[in-house]
N, C-alpha and C positions, 0 to 999 in steps of 0.2 A: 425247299420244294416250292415254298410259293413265292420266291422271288422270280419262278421260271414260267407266272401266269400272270396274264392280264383279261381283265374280266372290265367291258365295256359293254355301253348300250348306244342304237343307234337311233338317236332322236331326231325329230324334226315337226314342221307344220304339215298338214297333209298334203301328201300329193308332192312333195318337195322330191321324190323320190328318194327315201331309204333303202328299201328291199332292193331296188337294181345293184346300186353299189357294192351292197350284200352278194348280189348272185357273181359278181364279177370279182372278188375276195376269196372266196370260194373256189372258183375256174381256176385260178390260177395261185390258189394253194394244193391246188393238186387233188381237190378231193374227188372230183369227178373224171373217170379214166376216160381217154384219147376217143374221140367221134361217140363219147356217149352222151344220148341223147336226155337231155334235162330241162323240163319246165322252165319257162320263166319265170322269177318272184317264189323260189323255192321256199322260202321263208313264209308267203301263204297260201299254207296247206290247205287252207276254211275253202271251201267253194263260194262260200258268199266273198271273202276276202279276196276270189279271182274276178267273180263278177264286177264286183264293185269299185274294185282297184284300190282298196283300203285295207292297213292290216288293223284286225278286231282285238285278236290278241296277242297278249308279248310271248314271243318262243325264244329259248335258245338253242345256241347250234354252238360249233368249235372248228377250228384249223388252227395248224400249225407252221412256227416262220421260222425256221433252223431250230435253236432250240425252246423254243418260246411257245405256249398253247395258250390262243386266243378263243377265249368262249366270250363267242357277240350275242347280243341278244336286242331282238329288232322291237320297237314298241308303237301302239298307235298314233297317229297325226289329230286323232280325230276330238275334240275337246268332250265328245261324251264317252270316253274310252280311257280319261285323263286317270281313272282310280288304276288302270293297266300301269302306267306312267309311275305313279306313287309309289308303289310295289318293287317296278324295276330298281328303281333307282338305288334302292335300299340295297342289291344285294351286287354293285359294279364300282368300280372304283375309278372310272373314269366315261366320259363318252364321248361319241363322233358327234356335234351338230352339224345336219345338214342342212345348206340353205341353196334355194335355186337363186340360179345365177343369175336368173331374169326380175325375177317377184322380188326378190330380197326377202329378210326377215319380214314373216305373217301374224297375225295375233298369237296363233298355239306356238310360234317359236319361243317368244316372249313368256307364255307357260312352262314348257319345258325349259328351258334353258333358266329360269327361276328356279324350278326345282332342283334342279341340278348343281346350281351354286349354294342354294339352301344345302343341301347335302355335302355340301365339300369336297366336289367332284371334279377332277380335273377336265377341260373341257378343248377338244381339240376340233378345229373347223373345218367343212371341207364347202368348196364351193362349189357346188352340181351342176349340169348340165350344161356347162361351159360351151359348148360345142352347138347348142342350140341358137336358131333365128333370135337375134332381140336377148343374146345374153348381153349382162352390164355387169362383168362379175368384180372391176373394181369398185361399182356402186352399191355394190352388194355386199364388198366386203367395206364401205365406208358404213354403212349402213347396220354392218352386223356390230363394229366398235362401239356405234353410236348407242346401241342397244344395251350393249354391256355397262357401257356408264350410265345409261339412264336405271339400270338394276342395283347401283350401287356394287359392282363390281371390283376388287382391290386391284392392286399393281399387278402381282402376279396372273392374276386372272385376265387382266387387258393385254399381257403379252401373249393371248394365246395365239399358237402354232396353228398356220393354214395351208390347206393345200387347195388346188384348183382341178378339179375332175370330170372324168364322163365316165358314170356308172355303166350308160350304155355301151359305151366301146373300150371300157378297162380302161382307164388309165389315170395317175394321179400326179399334176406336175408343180411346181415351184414358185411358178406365174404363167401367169396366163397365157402366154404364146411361149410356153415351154416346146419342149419338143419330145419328153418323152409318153410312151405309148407302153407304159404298162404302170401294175400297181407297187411295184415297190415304194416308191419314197411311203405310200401310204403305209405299208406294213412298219419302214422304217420309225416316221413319227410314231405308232402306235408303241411299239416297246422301249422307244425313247422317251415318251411325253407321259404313257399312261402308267402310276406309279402300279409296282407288285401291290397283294390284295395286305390291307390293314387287319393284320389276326397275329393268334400268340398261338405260335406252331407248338408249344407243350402245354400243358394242363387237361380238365376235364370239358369233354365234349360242349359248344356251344353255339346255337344259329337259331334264325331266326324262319320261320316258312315265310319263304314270296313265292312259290309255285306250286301248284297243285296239279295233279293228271290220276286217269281212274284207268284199271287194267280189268275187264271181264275177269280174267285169271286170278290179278294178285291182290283184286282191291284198291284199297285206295293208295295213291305215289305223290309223296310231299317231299319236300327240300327246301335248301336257298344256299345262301355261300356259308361256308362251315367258317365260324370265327375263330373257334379255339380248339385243338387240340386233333386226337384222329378218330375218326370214328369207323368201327369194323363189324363185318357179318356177327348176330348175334348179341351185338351189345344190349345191353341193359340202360333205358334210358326213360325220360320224365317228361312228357308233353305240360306244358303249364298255361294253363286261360284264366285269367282275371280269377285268381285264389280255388282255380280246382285244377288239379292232377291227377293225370294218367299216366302208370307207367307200360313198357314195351318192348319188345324185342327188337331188335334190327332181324328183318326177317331178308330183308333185299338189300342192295347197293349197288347205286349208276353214276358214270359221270358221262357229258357229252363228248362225241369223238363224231367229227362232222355233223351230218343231222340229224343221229340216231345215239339212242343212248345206251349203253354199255357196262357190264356187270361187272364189279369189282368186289374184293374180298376185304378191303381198306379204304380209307379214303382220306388225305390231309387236311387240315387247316389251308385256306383259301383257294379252295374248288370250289365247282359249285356243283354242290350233289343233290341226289335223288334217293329217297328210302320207302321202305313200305313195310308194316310191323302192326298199326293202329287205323281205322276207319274215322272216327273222329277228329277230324283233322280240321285248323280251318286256315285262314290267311292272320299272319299275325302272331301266330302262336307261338310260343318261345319252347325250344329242345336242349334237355340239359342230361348231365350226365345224372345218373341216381348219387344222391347226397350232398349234390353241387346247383341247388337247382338258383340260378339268377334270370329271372327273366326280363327281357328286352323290351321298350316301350312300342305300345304297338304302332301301327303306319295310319297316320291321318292322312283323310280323304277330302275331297271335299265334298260336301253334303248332297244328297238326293233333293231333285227339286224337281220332280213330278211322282205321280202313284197314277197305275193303272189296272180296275177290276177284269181278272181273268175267270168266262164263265164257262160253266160246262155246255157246250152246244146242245139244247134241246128242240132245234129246230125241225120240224117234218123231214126235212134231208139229211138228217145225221146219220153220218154215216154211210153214205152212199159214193163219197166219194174217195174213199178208199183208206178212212183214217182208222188205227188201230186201237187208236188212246181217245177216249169221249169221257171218260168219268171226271168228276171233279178231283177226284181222289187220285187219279194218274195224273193228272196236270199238275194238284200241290204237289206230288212227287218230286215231278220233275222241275217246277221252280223251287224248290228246295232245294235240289242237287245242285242246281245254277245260283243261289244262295252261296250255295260252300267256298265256289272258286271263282267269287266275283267279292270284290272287296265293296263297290256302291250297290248293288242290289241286296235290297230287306222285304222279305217278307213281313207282312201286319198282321199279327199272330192274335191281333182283335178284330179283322173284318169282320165279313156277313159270314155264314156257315156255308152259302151257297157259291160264295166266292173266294178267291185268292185276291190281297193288293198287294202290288206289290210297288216299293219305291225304286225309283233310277232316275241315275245324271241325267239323261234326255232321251228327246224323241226318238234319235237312230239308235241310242242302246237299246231301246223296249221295241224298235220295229228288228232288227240282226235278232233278238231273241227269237221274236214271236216267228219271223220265216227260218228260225232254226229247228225251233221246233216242230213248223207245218213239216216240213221235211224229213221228220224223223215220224211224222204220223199222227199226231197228236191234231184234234178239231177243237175248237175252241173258241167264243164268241167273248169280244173286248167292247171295253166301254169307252169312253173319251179319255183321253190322257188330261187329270187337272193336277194344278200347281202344289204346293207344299207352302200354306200362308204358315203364317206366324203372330205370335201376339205380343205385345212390347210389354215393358214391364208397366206405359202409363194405357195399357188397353187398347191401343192401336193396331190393325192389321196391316201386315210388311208381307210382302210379295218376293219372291229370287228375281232378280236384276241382273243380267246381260250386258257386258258388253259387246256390239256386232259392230265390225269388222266390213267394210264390201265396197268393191270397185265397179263401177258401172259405166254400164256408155251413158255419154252426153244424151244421146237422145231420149233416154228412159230414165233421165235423171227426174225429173216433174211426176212421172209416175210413181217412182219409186219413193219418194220424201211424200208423196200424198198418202201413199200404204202406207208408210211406216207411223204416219201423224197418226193414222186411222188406228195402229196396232199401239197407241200411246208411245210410244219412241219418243223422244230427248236426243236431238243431234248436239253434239260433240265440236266434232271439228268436219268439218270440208275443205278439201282440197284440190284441183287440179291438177294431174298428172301429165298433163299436155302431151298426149295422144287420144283425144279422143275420149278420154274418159276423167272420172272425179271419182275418189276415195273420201268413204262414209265414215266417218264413227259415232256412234250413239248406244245409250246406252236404253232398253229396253227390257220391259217384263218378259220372263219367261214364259209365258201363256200367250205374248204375242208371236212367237219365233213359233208355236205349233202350228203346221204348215206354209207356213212363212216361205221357205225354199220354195216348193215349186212354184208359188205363184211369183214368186223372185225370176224367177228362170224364163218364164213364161215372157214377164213383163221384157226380160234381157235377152229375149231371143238365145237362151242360155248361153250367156260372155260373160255371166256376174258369176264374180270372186266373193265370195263369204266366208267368213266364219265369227263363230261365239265366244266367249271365254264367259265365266260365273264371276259375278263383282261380288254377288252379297245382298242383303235384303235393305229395303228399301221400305218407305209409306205405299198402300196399294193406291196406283193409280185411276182406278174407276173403271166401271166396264168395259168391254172391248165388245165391240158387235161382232155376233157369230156370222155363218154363212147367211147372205141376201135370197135363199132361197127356199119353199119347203120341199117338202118330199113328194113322190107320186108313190102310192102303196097298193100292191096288188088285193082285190078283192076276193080272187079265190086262186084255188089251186091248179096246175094245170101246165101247159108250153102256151109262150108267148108266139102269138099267130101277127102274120103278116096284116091282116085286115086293123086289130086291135093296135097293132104299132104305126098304123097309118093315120088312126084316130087319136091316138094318144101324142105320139111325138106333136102335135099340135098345144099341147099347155104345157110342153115342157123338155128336157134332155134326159134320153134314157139311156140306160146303162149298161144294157144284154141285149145280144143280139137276136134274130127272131127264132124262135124253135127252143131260147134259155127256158129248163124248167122250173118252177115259179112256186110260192105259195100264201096264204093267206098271212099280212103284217108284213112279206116282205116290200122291202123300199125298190122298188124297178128304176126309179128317175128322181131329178131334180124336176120341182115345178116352178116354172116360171114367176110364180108370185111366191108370197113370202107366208105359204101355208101350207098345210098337209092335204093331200087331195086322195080318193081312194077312188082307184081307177079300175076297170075289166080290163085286163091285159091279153087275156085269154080268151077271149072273145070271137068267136067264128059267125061266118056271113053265111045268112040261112040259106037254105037250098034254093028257097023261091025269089029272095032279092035278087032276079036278075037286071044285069046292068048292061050299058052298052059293050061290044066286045073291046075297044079300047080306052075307055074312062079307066081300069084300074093302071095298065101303063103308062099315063099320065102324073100317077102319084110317085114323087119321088119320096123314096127312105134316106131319114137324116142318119148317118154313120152315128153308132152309139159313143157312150165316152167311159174312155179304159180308166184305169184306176190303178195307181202302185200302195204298196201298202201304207206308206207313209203319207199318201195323198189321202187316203182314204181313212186312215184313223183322224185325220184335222176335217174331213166334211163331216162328221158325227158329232150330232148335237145331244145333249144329256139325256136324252129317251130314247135314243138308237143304240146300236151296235153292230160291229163288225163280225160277220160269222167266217172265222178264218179254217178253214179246210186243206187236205196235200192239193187238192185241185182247183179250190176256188175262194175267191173272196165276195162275199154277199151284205150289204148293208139288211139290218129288218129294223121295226121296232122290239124295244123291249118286252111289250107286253104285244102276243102278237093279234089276238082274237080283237076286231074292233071295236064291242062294245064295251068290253070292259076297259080298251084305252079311250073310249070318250068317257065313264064314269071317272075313270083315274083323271081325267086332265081336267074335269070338272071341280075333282077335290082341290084339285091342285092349283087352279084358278079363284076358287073360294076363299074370302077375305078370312083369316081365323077371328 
C-alpha cells in the first residue's frame, strides 16, 4: 500500500510562487471538472492569505498520477511562519523546492531547504517562473548548487533532479528552452525521485500529530503520517505528552482525496490521516496503540522572540463597533485555542490577571493573528510588541539577532545603511548586483526590524526585497531610539470638527478624518516635537466669531495619515496602545484620564 504513495511538501522563499504551481498540478490531474470555475491559489483558503498573497498555514490536499496518490502539502515562505515549516516536514518524505527563476535562492530558501536535508528528505528542484521578463534560470540553477554545498550537502543530495516551469501556464520542461507545455515530466520526477513513505506496514498503531483542525460538530481533528501499522473506526488508542496519558476511541477517520477530506473505515501505514476521538490534543503528541505505547521526540522550533500584552478593550467606545467578544476572558479563550495549533505561540500563564502575553516568532505572526481575530469579532487593546532578552550564565543581557537579507536601489542605498546604523545593524557583506541595485546582509536585533518594513518601503519607493531569518542571541546592543515624535491626545469627548482640525494639524500629523468620533486619552496625531501635547479636537467656532465670508476657504486641510496594523503596533511607545476593533484601529494612552497620567509619569520620572 504505501509503496503506491508519495507524500511531499512544497517549499520555497516567499513569494517564490509555490501555490501556483500547486493550482496547475491539480488542473491537470483532473481534479477540477471541464469549464469549472476555480479560485486562484486554491491552497489559500485564509482570506488574509488572499490578500496578502502569502500562505500562513501549511494545508494538505492530494491527486492522483495513474496509479500513484500524491498528497502535497503547501507551506509558508514567510520566516515568522517557519514553526508551520518544522511541522511539515516531519510528516513527507520528500519535497518540491521552488526557486524563481529571476531572484534565485532568498534567505528563507536557505531555511527551508536546511530543514529539509536536516530531515533527510529527498529534495527535487524546480525552477519557476521561467517564462518571466529578467528570468536567469541557469543562474538560478548555478546558484541553487552553490547553496547546497555551502549546507554541507552529500553526493547524493548535489545530484538533485530539476525541472524548469511556469506554474502560471502549466508546464514542466527539461531545460529551459524545452518545448513542452504541460506538467507531466513534473508528475514523472515526482514518483521517480520521491522515495514511498518510511513506515512498517504491520505492527501496532504509531504517529506522531503535525496537524490539527476543529469541527463545530465533531470537535477537535488531529493526525499526521501513520508510521506503523493500520489504524480503524473505533480503535482503542493512547495519546502520550511528556509522561501523561490519554486513552480514546477512534471515533472518526479521514484521508485527503483532492482538497477535501474523506471518511474512511481503515486507514494504512503511510497515509496521512485525520482522526477525532480526544479534545486534548496538541502538536507533537505521540499516538500509539493501547499496551504499545513508544513515543516520538517532539518537533523543535525555533524559539519565540517577541511577547505581546493582549487587553480587554475598556475604552468609552467599546463595543460600538460591532464586536462580539470584549471580555478578557473571551480573548484568553480564544488565544488559547490558537495556543493548541500553533506550535511557536505560548501563552505566559504568569502575566498580569488583567492580561494575556503572549510569545511568537515575529511581528507578522502576532499582526495575521490579531486581524484574524478582529474579524471574527473579537475588540481588543495591544501594547508594544518587546523582545524576549536573556541572561548569560556570566550575567549579561543577550538580545535575538537577525539576519536581514535586502536588495535596494542604488539611490536609497545612503538612506537605508543610515536606518539600519540608527536600528544598531552590523552590515555583513555588500554587494552590487549591477542593475541598479546593491544587496545587503547584516545582521540585527530583533526589536530593530519592529516596523522596520514600512519605513523600508517608504524609503525604496517599495523595490526593496527583504527578508529575516533568527541567528541566535547575542550581547544586547544599547538602545535603539523610538519614534522622533510625541503624541497629540484628545482632551474631551466628542466628533473631530473642521474648525479644531484647522487649528490643530498646525503642531502636528493627524490621523482621523474630520467628523472621527473621539474620546478623552485618545491619541488623534503625531506632534511635531518630541512630546505629548493635549489638544481640543472637538472644538467648535462660537456663533459670534464672525469672520470674513472667505478667510475659512483659504485654509487648506492636510490629508490625515492611514495606518496598517503592522505600522501601527511599531508607532507605540510603552504607555500607548492599540485599541483593535471589526472596524477600527485607534491609538490611546494607557491610562486614559489626564491627571492621573501626569501623576503616573511623575512617579515614573522620580529618581527611586
Amino acid at each position: 500500500m504505501s509503496s503506491s504513495i508519495r507524500n511531499i511538501s512544497i517549499i520555497a522563499h516567499v513569494d517564490h510562487g509555490k501555490t501556483t504551481p500547486v493550482d496547475a498540478i491539480f488542473r491537470q490531474a483532473g481534479l477540477f471538472r471541464a469549464h469549472e470555475a476555480v479560485q486562484d491559489r486554491v491552497m489559500d483558503s485564509n482570506d488574509l492569505e488572499r490578500e496578502r498573497g502569502i500562505t500562513i498555514l501549511s494545508k494538505v490536499a492530494s491527486c492522483t498520477y495513474r496509479d500513484t496518490k500524491i498528497n502535497i502539502v503547501d507551506t509558508p515562505g514567510h520566516a515568522d511562519f517557519g514553526g508551520e515549516v518544522e511541522r511539515v516536514l516531519s510528516m513527507v518524505d520528500g519535497c518540491l523546492l521552488i526557486i524563481d527563476a529571476n531572484e534565485g535562492p532568498m534567505p528563507q530558501t536557505r531555511f527551508v531547504l536546511k530543514k529539509a536535508l536536516d530531515n533527510g528528505l529527498k529534495v527535487c528542484v524546480c525552477i519557476n517562473k521561467i517564462d518571466r521578463e529578467g528570468a536567469r534560470p541557469a543562474e538560478a540553477y548555478d546558484k541553487t548548487l552553490d547553496l547546497f554545498i555551502d549546507l554541507g550537502a552529500d553526493e547524493d543530495d548535489l545530484e538533485f533532479p530539476v525541472l524548469y516551469v511556469s506554474g502560471a501556464h502549466g508546464f514542466a520542461r527539461a531545460k529551459p528552452d524545452g518545448t513542452e507545455d504541460d506538467l507531466q515530466l513534473l508528475f514523472e520526477m515526482i514518483v521517480r525521485e520521491i522515495p514511498p513513505p518510511k513506515v512498517q506496514e504491520e505492527g501496532p498503531v504509531r504517529l506522531q500529530v503535525n496537524n490539527l483542525d476543529y469541527s463545530d460538530y465533531l470537535g477537535r481533528m488531529f493526525g499526521g503520517k501513520l508510521l506503523r501499522g493500520t489504524v480503524r473506526m473505533n480503535d482503542r488508542l493512547v495519546l502520550f505528552r511528556e509522561g501523561a496519558q490519554t486513552g480514546f476511541n477512534v471515533s472518526k477517520l479521514w484521508t485527503y482525496q483532492g482538497l477535501k477530506m474523506v471518511e474512511q473505515t481503515e486507514v494504512k501505514a503511510g497515509e496521512i490521516v485525520m482522526m477525532s476521538g480526544t479534545d486534548d490534543v496538541l502538536i507533537s503528541d505521540s499516538i500509539c496503540a493501547a499496551g504499545f505505547i513508544e513515543p516520538l521526540p517532539r518537533i523543535e522550533v525555533e524559539p519565540s522572540t517577541l511577547t505581546m500584552n493582549f487587553y480587554a478593550n475598556n475604552s468609552p467606545l467599546a463595543g460600538k463597533d460591532g464586536g462580539k467578544f470584549l471580555t478578557i476572558h473571551k480573548i484568553r479563550e480564544r488565544l488559547e485555542k490558537e495556543e493548541k495549533v500553533s506550535v511557536t505561540l505560548k501563552i505566559d500563564r504568569n502575566g498580569p490577571a488583567d492580561a494575556v502575553k503572549v510569545a511568537a516568532r515575529g511581528e507578522m505572526q502576532l499582526s495575521v493573528l490579531i486581524e484574524t481575530m478582529r474579524r471574527e469579532g473579537y475588540e481588543m487593546a495591544i501594547a508594544r510588541p518587546e523582545v524576549i532578552l536573556k541572561t548569560s550564565e556570566l550575567g549579561k543581557t543577550l538580545e535575538p539577532i537577525e539576519q536581514l537579507t535586502a536588495e535596494v536601489p542604488d539611490e536609497a542605498l545612503g538612506d537605508c545603511l543610515e536606518e539600519l546604523s540608527r536600528r544598531k545593524a552590523e552590515t555583513q557583506d555588500m554587494a552590487s548586483l549591477g542593475n541598479g541595485r546593491t544587496k545587503l546582509i547584516c545582521s540585527i536585533p530583533t526589536r530593530g526590524i519592529i516596523g522596520f518594513r514600512s519605513i523600508f518601503l517608504t524609503m525604496t519607493r517599495g523595490t526593496v526585497i527583504m527578508a529575516t531569518l533568527f541567528e541566535g542571541y547575542e550581547g544586547y546592543r544599547g538602545e535603539i531610539s523610538s519614534r522622533k515624535t510625541g503624541s497629540l491626545i484628545s482632551k474631551e469627548p466628542g466628533k473631530m470638527t473642521r474648525y479644531a482640525y484647522e487649528d490643530v494639524q498646525q503642531r502636528g500629523t493627524l490621523f482621523y478624518p474630520v467628523g472621527t468620533e473621539v474620546y478623552g486619552g485618545m491619541i488623534v496625531g503625531a506632534c511635531s516635537r518630541d512630546e505629548d501635547m493635549v489638544v481640543n479636537i472637538v472644538k467648535e467656532k462660537a456663533a459670534t466669531n464672525i469672520r470674513h465670508a472667505t478667510a475659512e476657504a483659504t485654509v487648506v486641510i492636510t490629508p490625515h495619515r492611514e495606518f496598517s496594523l503592522e505600522q501601527g503596533l511599531a508607532w507605540l511607545r510603552d504607555d500607548e496602545l492599540l485599541e483593535c476593533t471589526p472596524k477600527s484601529l485607534r491609538f490611546r494612552k494607557k491610562i486614559l484620564d489626564h491627571a492621573e497620567r501626569r501623576v503616573a509619569e511623575r512617579r515614573t520620572a522620580t529618581p527611586v
